[in-house]
C-alpha positions, 0 to 999 in steps of 0.5 A: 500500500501507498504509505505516503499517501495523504487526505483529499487530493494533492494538486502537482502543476506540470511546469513542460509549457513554461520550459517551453516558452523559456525555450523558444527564446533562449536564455531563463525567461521566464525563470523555471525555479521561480516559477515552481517556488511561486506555485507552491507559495500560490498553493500547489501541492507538487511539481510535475516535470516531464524531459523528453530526450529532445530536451524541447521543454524540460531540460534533464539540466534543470532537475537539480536546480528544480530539486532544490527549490522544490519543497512540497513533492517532485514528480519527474516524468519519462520513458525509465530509459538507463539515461533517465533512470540514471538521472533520477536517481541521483536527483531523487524526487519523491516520486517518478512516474514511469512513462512510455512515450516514444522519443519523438512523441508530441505529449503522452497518449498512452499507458503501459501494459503491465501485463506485457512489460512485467519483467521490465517495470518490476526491474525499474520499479525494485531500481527506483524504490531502492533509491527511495522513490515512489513509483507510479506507472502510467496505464490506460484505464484498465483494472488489468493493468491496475493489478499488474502494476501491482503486482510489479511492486508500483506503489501507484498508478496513474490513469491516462485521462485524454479520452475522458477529456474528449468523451466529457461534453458528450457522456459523462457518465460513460466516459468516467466510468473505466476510470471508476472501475480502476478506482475500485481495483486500486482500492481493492489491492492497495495500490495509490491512484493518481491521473492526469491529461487534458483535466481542466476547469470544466472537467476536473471537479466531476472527475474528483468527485466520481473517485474519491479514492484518488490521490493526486493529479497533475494537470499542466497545458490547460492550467498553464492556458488558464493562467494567461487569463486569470493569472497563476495564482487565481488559477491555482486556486481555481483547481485547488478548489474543485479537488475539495 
């Protein structure tokens, strides 16, 4: 079971967009490390970071910095590739989310089976529980998949949310409902819950609410969009109430 799990749901902010606008001009504007301190202060629970090996955004660069400014908990996400792994473990996040994206993906859109790649994650995970971290596996909405990774020795998942996202508007009903039924198998066997892509504003509080065993999510692009109008702040905030 997922010891280090606490009440209510945690909110982690993905800081990928603003990497990427510091990115597309050069130099340390706006300043990663300032803006992930400001999170916190603003009421953001955890830091979310997703390097790619393109390095567009988050830089592998940037995690020790970021190690140290963090206060509350990093998450720092990836395909468990031996660069990767190597340079999480000699960051030591408190929690790194295992991520099977290929090297040339656009965002995540897509979890492991882990049926399929048993041997493999139970390798990475025994690697990076020895260091002290927590890991959480990212799977399609499956309660196959929920149990293999508990069976692997994950202490959480975290459910892919995409398709939830875009079947929202039109039944709501049915496009949460595999999530629930992972919920109920995380509950069953133990294991830690976390989600995250594409939640939002509008979708975010009826996704909360129809699980609520879950532990955390971690939401960037449509918060880092929210921001633009009402500020980071506000918008913290926003998201912070809707996961009561």
């Amino acid at each position: 079971m997922d010891t280090n799990a606490s009440s209510g749901t945690r909110l982690s902010v993905n800081l990928n967009k603003v990497a990427l606008i510091r990115n597309a001009r050069g130099g340390d504007l706006p300043d990663l490390c300032r803006v992930a301190a400001d999170c916190e202060a603003f009421g953001a629970q955890g830091i979310t970071v997703h390097p790619r090996p393109d390095e567009r955004h988050v830089r592998f660069a940037d995690l020790p910095a970021l190690r140290e400014v963090v206060k509350t908990e990093f998450n720092i996400e990836g395909n468990p590739t031996e660069d990767f792994l190597q340079r999480v473990v000699s960051v030591r996040p408190e929690q790194c989310t295992l991520v099977p994206d290929a090297p040339d993906a656009l965002t995540s859109d897509g979890g492991w089976d882990t049926l399929a790649h048993k041997g493999f994650l139970r390798e990475v995970t025994a690697r990076l529980r020895e260091a002290g971290i927590r890991v959480s596996i990212f799977i399609d909405p499956d309660p196959a998949h929920v149990a293999g990774a508990r069976d692997i020795g994950a202490d959480r998942v975290e459910l892919y949310t995409g398709n939830y996202a875009r079947e929202y508007r039109q039944d709501r009903i049915r496009a949460v409902s595999p999530h629930q039924a992972c919920a109920r198998e995380a509950a069953r066997g133990e294991i830690g819950l976390n989600a995250g892509h594409d939640l939002n504003l509008e979708n975010l509080r009826f996704y909360r609410e129809s699980l609520p065993n879950i532990d955390e999510v971690s939401i960037g692009h449509a918060l880092i969009c929210d921001s633009l109008y009402y500020g980071l702040a506000n918008t913290i905030r926003m998201y912070r109430n809707l996961l009561v």
